[in-house]
C-alpha positions as CSV (number, residue, x, y, z in Angstrom):
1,X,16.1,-45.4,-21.3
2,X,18.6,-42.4,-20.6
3,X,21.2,-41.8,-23.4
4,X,24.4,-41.0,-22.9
5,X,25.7,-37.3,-23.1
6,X,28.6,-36.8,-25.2
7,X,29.3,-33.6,-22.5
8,X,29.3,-36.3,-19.4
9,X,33.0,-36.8,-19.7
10,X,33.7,-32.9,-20.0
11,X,31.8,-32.5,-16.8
12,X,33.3,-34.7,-15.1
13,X,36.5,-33.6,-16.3
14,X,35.1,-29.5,-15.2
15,X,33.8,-31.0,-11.8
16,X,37.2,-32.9,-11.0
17,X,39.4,-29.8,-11.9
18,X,37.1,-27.5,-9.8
19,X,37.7,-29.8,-6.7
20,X,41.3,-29.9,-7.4
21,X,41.2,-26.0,-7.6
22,X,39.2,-25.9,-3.5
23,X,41.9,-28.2,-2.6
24,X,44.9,-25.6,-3.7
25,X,42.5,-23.0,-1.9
26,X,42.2,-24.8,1.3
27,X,45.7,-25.7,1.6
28,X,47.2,-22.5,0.6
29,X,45.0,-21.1,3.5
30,X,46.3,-23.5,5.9
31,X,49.7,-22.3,5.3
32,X,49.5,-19.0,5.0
33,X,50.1,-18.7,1.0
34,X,48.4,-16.7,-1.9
35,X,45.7,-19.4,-3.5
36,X,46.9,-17.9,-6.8
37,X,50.3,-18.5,-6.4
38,X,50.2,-22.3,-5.5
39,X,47.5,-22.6,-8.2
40,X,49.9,-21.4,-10.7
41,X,53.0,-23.6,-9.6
42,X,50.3,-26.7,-9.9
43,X,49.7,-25.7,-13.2
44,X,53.2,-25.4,-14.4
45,X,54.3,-29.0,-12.4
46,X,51.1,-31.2,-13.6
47,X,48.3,-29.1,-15.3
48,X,46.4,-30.2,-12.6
49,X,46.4,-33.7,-13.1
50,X,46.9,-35.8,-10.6
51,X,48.2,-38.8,-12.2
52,X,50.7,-37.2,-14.1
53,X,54.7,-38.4,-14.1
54,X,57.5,-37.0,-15.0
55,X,60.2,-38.3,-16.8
56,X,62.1,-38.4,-13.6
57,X,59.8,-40.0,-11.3
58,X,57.5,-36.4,-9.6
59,X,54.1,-37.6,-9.2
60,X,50.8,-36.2,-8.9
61,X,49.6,-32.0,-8.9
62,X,52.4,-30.5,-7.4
63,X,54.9,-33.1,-9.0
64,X,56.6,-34.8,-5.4
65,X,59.8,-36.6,-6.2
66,X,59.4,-39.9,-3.7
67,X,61.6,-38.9,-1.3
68,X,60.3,-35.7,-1.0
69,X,56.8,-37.1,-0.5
70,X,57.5,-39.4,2.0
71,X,59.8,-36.7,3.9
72,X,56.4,-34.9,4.1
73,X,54.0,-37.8,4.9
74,X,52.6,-38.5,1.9
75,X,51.2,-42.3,1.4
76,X,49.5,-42.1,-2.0
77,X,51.0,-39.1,-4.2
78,X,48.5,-40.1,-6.8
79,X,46.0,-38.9,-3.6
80,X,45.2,-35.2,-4.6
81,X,44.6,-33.8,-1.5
82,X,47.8,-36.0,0.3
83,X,49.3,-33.9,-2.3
84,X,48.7,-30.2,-3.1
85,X,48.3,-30.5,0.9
86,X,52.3,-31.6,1.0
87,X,53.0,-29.5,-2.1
88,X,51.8,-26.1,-0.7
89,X,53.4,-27.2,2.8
90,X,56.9,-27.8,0.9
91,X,56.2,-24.4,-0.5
92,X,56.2,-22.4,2.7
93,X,59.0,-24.3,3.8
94,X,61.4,-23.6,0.8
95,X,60.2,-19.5,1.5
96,X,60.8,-19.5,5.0
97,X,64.3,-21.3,4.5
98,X,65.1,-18.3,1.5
99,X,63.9,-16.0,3.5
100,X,60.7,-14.9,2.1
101,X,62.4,-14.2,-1.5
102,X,60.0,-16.3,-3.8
103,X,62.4,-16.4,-6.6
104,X,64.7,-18.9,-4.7
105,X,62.0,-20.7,-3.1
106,X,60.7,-21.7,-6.3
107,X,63.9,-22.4,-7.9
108,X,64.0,-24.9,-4.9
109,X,61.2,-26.3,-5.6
110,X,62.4,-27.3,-9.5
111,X,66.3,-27.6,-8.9
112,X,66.5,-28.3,-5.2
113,X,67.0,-26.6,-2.4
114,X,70.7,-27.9,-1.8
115,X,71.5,-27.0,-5.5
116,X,70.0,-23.0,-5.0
117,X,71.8,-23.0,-1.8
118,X,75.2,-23.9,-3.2
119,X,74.9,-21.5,-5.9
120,X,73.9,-18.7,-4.1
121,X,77.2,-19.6,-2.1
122,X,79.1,-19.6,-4.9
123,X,77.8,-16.8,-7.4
124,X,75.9,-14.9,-4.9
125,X,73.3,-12.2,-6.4
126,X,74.1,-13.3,-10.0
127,X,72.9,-17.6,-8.8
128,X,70.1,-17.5,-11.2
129,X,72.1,-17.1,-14.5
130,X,74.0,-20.4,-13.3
131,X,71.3,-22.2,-12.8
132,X,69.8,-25.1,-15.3
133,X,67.9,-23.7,-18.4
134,X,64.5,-25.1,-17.1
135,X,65.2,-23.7,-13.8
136,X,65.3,-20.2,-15.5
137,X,62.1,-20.4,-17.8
138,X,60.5,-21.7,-14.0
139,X,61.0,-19.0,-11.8
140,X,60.9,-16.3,-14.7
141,X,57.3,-18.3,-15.4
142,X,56.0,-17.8,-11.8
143,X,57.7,-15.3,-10.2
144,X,54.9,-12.2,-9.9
145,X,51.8,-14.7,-9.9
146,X,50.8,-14.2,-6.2
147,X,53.6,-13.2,-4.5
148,X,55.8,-10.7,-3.9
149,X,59.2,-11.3,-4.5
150,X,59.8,-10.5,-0.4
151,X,57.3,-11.6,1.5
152,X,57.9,-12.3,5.7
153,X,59.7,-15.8,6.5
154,X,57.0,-17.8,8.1
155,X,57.5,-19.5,11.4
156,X,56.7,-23.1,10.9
157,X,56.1,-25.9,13.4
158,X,59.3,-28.3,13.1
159,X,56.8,-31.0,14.4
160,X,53.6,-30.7,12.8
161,X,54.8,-28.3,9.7
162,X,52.2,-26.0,10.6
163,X,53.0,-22.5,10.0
164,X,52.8,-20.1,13.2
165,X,51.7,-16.3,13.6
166,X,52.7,-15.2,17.4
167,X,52.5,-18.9,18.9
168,X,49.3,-19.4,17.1
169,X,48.2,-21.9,14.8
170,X,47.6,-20.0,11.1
171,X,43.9,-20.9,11.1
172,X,42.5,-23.3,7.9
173,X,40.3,-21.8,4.9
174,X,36.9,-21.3,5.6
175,X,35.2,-25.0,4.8
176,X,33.2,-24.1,1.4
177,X,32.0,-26.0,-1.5
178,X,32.9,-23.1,-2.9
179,X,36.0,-22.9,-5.1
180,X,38.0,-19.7,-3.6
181,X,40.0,-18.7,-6.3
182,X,38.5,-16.7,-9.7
183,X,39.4,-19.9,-11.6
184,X,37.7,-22.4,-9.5
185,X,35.0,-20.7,-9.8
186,X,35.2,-20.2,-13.2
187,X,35.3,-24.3,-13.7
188,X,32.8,-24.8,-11.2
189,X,29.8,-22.5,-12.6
190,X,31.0,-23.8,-15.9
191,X,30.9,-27.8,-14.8
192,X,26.6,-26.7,-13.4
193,X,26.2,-25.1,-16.7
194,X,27.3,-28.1,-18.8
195,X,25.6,-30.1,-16.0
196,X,22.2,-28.1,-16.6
197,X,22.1,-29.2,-20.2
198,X,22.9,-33.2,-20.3
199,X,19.9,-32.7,-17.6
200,X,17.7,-31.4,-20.0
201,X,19.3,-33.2,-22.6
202,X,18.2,-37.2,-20.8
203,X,14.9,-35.9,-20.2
204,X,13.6,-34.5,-23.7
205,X,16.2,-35.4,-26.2
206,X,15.6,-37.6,-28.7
């Protein structure tokens, strides 16, 4: 009989973060984003966990309000891949609505892109100091993790959301098994080496 690993859960835990880390890859590549960037807004929203809930209601990795997640398709936001896929898509929306200027299209993403637009109408260059206290910590959190605080607006798709370089779909990440990012990979040669030693561990432990 095979005894039971005390590290089993831990590799799970490893493997499941690892996939969740190729998913941020994959969709970050699909439209056109820095892998590092929406893997450090999933962080801040969820720590990766795709079951977790706010005290208002955001579900999932990326933290999708329900109205948001159905504007964007999404039938299960408990569904990782439903929603990073949505997440990083709302992402490249808010940035080519603000112009490319990352600092407002993340303070959309926390406070609402109705909310940054209004106070940019109101306060102009100086809308950030009016804006909520956990707004503030947000963007001063994220902005500089990926970005550039200009980047190009993206053309996007109105009909499929799909962003567009000179009438041509951005092309997907390459199809790996492979996290892309440092920290994917990280987890992932982590999760084999765990995995290596409950291995050895059922066949000639005690």
């Amino acid at each position: 009989m095979v005894r039971r690993s005390p590290f089993l859960h831990v590799l799970s835990a490893l493997g499941d973060a690892a996939s969740i880390m190729a998913t941020i890859a994959q969709a970050a590549g699909r439209y056109g984003l820095d892998p590092s960037f929406v893997a450090a807004v999933a962080r801040r929203e969820s720590g990766l966990n795709p079951n977790a809930v706010s005290s208002a209601g955001a579900k999932g990795v990326m933290q999708l309000m329900d109205a948001t997640a159905a504007m964007l398709g999404v039938t299960n936001p408990f569904d990782p891949v439903q929603n990073i896929n949505a997440g990083t898509r709302y992402l490249a929306q808010l940035l080519n609505q603000f112009a490319g200027d990352a600092a407002k299209a993340l303070a959309a993403y926390d406070w609402g892109p109705g909310a940054v637009s209004n106070a940019i109408k109101k306060w102009g260059a100086e809308w950030l100091a009016h804006a909520p206290q956990e707004t503030r910590d947000y963007v001063q959190a994220l902005t500089g993790t990926g970005v550039p605080a200009e980047q190009p607006p993206l053309t996007i798709d109105a009909a499929t959301g799909e962003v567009i370089q000179d009438a041509t779909a951005t092309p997907g990440a390459p199809q790996s098994w492979i996290p892309a990012t440092p920290q994917g990979r990280i987890l992932l040669l982590t999760g084999l080496g765990i995995g290596a030693y409950f291995l050895a561990d059922s066949l000639w432990g005690d």
